[in-house]
C-alpha positions in Angstrom: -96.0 -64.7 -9.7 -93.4 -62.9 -7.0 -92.9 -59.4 -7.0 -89.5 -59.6 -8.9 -90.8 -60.8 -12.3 -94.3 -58.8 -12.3 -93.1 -57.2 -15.4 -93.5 -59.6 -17.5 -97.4 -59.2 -19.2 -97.5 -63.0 -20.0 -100.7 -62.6 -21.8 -98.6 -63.5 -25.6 -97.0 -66.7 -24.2 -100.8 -67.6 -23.5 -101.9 -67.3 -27.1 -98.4 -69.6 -28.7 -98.9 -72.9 -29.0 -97.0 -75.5 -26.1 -95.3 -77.4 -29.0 -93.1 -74.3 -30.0 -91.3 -75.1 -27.2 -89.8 -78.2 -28.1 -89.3 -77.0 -31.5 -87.2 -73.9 -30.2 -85.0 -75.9 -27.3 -84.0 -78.3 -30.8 -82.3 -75.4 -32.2 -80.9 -74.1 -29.2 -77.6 -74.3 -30.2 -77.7 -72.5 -33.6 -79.5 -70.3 -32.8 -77.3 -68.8 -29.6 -74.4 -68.9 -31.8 -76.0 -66.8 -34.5 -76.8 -64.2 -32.0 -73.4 -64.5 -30.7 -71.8 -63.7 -34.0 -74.5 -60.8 -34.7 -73.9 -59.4 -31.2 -70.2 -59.7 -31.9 -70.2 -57.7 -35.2 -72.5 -55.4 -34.5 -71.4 -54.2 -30.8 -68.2 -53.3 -30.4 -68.1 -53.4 -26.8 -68.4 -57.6 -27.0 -65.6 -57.9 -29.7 -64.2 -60.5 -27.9 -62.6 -63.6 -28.3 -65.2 -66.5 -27.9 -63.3 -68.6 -25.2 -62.4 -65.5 -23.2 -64.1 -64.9 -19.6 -66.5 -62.3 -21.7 -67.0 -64.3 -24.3 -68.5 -67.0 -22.2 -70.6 -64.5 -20.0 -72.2 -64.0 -23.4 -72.5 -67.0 -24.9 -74.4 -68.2 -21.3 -76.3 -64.9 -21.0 -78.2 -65.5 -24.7 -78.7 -69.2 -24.5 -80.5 -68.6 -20.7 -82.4 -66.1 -22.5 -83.6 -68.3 -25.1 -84.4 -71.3 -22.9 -86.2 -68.7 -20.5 -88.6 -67.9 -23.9 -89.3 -71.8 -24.3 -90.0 -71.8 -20.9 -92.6 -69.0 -20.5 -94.3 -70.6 -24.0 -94.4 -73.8 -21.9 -95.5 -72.8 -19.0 -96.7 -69.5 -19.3 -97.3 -68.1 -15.5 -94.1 -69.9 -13.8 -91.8 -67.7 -11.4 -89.2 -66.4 -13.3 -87.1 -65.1 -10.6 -84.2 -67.1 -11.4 -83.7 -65.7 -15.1 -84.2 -62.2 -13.5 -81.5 -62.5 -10.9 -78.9 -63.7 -13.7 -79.6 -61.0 -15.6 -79.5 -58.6 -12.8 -76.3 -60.4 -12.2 -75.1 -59.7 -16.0 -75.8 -55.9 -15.5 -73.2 -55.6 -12.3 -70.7 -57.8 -14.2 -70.6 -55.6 -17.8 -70.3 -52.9 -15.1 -66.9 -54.2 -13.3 -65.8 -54.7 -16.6 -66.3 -51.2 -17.8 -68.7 -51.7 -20.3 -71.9 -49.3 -20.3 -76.0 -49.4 -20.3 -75.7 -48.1 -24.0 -73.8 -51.3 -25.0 -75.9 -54.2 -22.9 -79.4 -52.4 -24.8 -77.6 -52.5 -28.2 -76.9 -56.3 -27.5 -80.3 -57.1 -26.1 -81.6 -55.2 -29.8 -79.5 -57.1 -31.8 -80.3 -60.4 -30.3 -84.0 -59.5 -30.3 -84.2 -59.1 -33.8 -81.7 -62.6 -34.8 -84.4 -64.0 -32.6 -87.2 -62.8 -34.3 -86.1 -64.1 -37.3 -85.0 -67.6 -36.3 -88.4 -68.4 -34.5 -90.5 -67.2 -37.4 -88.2 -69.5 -39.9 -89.4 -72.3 -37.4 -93.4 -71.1 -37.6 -92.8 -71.6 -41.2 -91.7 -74.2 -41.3 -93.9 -76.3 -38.2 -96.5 -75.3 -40.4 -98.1 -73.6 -37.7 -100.8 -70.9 -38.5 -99.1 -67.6 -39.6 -101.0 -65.5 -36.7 -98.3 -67.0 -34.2 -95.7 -65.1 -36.0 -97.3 -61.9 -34.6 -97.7 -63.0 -30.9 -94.1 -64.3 -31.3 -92.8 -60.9 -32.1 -94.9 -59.3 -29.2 -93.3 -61.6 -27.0 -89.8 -61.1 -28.3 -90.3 -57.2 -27.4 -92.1 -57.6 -24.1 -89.2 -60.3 -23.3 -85.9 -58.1 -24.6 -87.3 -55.4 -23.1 -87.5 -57.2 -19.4 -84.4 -58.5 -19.8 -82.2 -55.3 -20.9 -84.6 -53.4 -17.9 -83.2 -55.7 -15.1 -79.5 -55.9 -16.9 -79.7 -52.5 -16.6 -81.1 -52.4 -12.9 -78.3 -54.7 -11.9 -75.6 -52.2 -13.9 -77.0 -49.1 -12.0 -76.9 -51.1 -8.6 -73.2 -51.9 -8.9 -72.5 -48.6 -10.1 -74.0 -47.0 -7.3 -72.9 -49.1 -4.9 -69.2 -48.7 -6.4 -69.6 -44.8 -6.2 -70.7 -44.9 -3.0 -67.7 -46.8 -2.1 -65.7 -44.6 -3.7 -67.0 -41.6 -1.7 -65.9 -43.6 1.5 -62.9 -44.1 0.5 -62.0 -40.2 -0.5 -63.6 -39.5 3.0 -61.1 -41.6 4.6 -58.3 -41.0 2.5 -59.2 -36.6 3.2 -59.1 -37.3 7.1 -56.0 -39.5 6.6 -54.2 -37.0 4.5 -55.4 -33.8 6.9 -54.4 -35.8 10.4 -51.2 -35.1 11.8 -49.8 -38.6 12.4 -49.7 -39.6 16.1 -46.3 -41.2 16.9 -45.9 -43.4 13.6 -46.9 -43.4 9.9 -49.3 -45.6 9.4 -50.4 -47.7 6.5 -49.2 -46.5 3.0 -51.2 -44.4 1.5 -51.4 -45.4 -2.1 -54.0 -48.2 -1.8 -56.5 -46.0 0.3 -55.8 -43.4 -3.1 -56.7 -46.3 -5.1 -60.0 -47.1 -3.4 -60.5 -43.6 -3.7 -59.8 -43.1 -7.3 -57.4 -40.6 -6.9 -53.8 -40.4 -8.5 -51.5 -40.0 -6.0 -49.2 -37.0 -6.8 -45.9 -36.2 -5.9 -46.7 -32.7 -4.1 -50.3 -31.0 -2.3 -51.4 -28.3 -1.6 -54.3 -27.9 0.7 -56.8 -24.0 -0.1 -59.1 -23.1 3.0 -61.9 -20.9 1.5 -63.5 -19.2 4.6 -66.9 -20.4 3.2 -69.0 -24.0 4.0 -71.3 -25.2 1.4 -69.5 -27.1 -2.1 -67.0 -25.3 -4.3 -67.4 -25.9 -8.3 -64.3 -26.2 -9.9 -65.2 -26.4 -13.7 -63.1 -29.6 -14.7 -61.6 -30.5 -11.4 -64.1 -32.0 -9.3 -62.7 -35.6 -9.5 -58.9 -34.5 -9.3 -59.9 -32.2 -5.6 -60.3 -33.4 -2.1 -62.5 -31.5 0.0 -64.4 -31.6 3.1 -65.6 -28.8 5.2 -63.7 -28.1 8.9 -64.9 -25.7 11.2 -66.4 -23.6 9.4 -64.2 -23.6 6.5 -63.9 -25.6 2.8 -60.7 -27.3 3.0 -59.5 -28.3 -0.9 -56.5 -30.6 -1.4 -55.1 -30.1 -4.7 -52.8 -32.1 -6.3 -49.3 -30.6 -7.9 -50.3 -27.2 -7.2 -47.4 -25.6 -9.1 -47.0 -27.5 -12.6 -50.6 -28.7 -12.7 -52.7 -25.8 -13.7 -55.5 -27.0 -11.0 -54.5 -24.2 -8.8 -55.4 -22.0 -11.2 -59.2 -23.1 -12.0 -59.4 -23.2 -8.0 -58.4 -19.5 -7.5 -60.9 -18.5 -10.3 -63.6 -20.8 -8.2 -62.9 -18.5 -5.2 -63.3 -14.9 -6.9 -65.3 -13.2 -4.5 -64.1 -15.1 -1.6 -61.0 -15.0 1.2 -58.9 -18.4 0.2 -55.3 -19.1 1.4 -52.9 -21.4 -0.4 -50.7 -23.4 1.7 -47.1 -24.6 1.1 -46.9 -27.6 -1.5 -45.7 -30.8 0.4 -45.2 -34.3 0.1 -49.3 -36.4 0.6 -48.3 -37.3 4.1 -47.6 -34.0 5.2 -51.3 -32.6 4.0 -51.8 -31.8 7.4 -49.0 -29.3 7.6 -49.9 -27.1 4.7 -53.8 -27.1 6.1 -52.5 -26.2 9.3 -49.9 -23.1 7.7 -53.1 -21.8 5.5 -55.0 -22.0 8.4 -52.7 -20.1 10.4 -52.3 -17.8 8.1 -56.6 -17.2 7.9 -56.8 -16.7 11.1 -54.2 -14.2 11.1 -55.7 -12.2 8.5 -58.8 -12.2 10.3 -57.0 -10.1 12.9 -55.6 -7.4 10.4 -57.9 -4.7 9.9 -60.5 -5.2 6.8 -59.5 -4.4 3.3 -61.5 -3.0 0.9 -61.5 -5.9 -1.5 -63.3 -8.5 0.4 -61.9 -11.6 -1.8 -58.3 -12.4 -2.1 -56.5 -15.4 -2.7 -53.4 -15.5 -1.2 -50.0 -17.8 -0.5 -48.4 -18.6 2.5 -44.8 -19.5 1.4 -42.9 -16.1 2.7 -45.0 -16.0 5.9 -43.4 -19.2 6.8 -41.6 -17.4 9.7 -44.4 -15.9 10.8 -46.6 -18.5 11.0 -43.9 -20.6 13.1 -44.1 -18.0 15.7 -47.8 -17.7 16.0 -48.0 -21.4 16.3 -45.7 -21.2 19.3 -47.3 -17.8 20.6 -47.6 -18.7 23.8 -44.3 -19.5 24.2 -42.7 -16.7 22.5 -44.8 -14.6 25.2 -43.5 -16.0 28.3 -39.9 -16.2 26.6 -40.2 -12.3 26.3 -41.2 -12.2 29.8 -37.8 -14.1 30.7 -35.4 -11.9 28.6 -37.1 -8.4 28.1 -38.0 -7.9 31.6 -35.6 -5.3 31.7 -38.4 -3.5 29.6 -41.3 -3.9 32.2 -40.8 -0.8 34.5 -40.1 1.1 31.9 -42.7 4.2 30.7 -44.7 2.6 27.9 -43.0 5.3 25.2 -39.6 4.8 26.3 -40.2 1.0 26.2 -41.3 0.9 22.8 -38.7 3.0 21.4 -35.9 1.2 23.2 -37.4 -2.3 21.8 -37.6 -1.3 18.1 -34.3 0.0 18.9 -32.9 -2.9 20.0 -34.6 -5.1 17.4 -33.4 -3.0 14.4 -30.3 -3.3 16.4 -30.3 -7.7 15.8 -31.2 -7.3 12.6 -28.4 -5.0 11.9 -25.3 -6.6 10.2 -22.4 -4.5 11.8 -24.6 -3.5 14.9 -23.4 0.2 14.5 -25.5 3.3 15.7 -25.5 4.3 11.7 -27.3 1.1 10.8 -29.7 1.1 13.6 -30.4 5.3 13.0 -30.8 3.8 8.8 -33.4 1.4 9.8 -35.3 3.6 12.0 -35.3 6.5 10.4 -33.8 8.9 13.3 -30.8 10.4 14.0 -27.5 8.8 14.6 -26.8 10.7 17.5 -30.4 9.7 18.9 -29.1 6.2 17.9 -26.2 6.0 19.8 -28.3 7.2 23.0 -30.8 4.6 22.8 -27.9 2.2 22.2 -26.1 3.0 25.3 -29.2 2.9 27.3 -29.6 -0.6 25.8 -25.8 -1.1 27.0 -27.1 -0.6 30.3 -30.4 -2.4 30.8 -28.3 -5.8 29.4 -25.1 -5.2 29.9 -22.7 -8.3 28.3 -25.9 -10.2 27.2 -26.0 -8.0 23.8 -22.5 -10.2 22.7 -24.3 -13.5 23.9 -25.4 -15.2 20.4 -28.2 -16.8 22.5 -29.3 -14.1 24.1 -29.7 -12.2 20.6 -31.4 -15.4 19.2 -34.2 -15.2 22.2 -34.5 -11.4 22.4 -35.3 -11.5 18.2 -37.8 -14.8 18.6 -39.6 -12.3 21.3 -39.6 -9.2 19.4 -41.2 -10.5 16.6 -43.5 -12.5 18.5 -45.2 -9.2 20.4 -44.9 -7.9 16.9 -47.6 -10.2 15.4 -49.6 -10.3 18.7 -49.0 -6.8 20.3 -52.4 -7.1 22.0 -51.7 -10.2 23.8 -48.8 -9.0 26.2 
């Protein structure tokens, strides 16, 4: 015997006499298709039509199996192999079809006991001593059982394999969706979704939870994306503002620091990881709160979070058109640039406005105002200049440390 078919205990086919064989093969045919038709009635899962694609796996499947238990009466210790690989074969087929385990042992039960029946009725009448009719059942029981075993192992296999396929997929599809696109778009992204398993909504939202690890969400687990990214669990959740999801994932992250990005269309994942991101990394700088969790949106710190990205460049633009600030004493600079930025944000530019804003006096107002008058002269009319001086402002506003 080979290692595949060493669970067979072949000791019953041993004790039935060689001539059953023949007698069973003669009424091959009748009796596959009164299994068929108890099968059929009996498990609703193979309610199909006889000449359909299942109906035929089935039909093939039973009358193997009943030529397989002629066999092994015939010739007791031959490799059996072969029988076992079709029926491994059936398991990973009722899979892909999207039947379950529960249905192929129902089937192998119901066919066990037709069987039963019909080779006793032919004990009877060969004549042959009654004592077979008890070794036949064994073997029926040792046989079914085998058989449904390896249908199952063959089920299992596929359905691991296909899960582990799946999980490939959603990884792809997660770095797809979270990579900003290099010069083109790429493939579409709806057949990598359907590889994935994952509907492909018409909005994202991507939640960075300043945590590693896995994050339950009660109900949701096949509906998120996530994958962890330096040092932080990156969720993409699907229509994150009709689809309740959001929801179950802020109650998952009591406790924690999380931060919502703007919902956007799949292919711009990417840009709502990398505003939430922004935005993390920005509260990181504020000073602590008391609550340590918070959950938190980024959609009216948009502006914000434009300027940090382009820091850098907000910086050296201040250099370039508040120089006129530099050899100033610290105090007076300060006060003259919240002077002059309450003073862009003002709608009549008036010293009233600006002395509203800042809470002084209007006469103080109109001093600092002139003063202004003097460092820039007719640059305070130039729309430009007003633009650039307002972009700088409020960049050294979110980093004052980094002058």
């Amino acid at each position: 015997m080979t290692s595949q078919d060493e669970t067979f205990t072949r000791q019953p086919w041993h004790e039935l006499p060689p001539a059953l064989a023949a007698l069973i093969r003669s009424r091959t045919e009748s009796i596959v298709k009164e299994m068929t038709r108890a099968i059929r009635d009996e498990v609703s899962a193979y309610r199909r039509a006889h000449d359909s694609a299942a109906g035929r796996d089935l039909t093939e499947s039973i009358r193997r199996a009943v030529h397989q238990f002629a066999e092994l009466i015939e010739h007791p210790d031959s490799a059996q192999d072969h029988h076992i690989a079709h029926f491994r074969n059936l398991g990973r087929v009722e899979f892909l079809n999207g039947r379950t385990t529960d249905g192929i042992q129902a089937a192998f039960r119901v066919g066990a006991r037709v069987g039963s029946r019909r080779y006793a009725e032919i004990v009877h009448e060969a004549s042959l001593p009654p004592e077979v009719v008890l070794t036949l059942h064994d073997a029926v029981l040792i046989h079914i059982n085998v058989l449904s075993n390896e249908a199952v192992k063959g089920f299992l296999a596929a359905q691991l394999r296909s899960e582990g396929e799946v999980k490939r997929a959603r990884r792809a599809l997660v770095e797809r969706l979270l990579d900003q696109p290099r010069g083109h778009e790429g493939a579409p992204l709806g057949p990598l979704a359907e590889r994935a398993h994952w509907a492909l909504p018409q909005t994202v939202a991507c939640v960075v939870v300043r945590s590693t690890g896995r994050l339950p969400v009660p109900g949701a687990d096949t509906h998120l994306l996530s994958v962890n990214r330096g040092g932080d669990l990156v969720l993409i959740v699907p229509e994150p503002l009709t689809g309740g999801l959001i929801d179950r994932v802020r109650a998952a992250t009591r406790g924690r620091v999380a931060v919502v990005g703007p919902a956007v269309p799949p292919p711009e994942t990417w840009l709502s990881l990398q505003c939430a991101r922004l935005a993390l990394d920005r509260r990181a700088q504020l000073p602590a709160e008391a609550d340590e969790g918070a959950f938190l949106h980024v959609d009216d710190e948009l502006a914000e979070l434009h300027l940090l990205r382009g820091a850098p460049i907000g910086r050296l633009l201040g250099r370039r058109v508040l120089a006129v600030f530099a050899d100033l004493p610290t105090g007076r600079a300060a006060r003259l640039a919240e002077t002059l930025d309450a003073l862009l944000m003002s709608w009549g530019r008036t010293a009233p406005e600006v002395a509203q804003a800042l809470g002084i006096h209007p006469q103080t107002a109109r001093k600092r105002l002139r003063q202004l008058e003097t460092l820039f002269g007719d640059r305070l009319d130039d729309p430009r200049f007003r633009f650039e001086a307002l972009l700088a402002l409020r960049t050294h506003a979110l980093r004052p440390d980094t002058g």
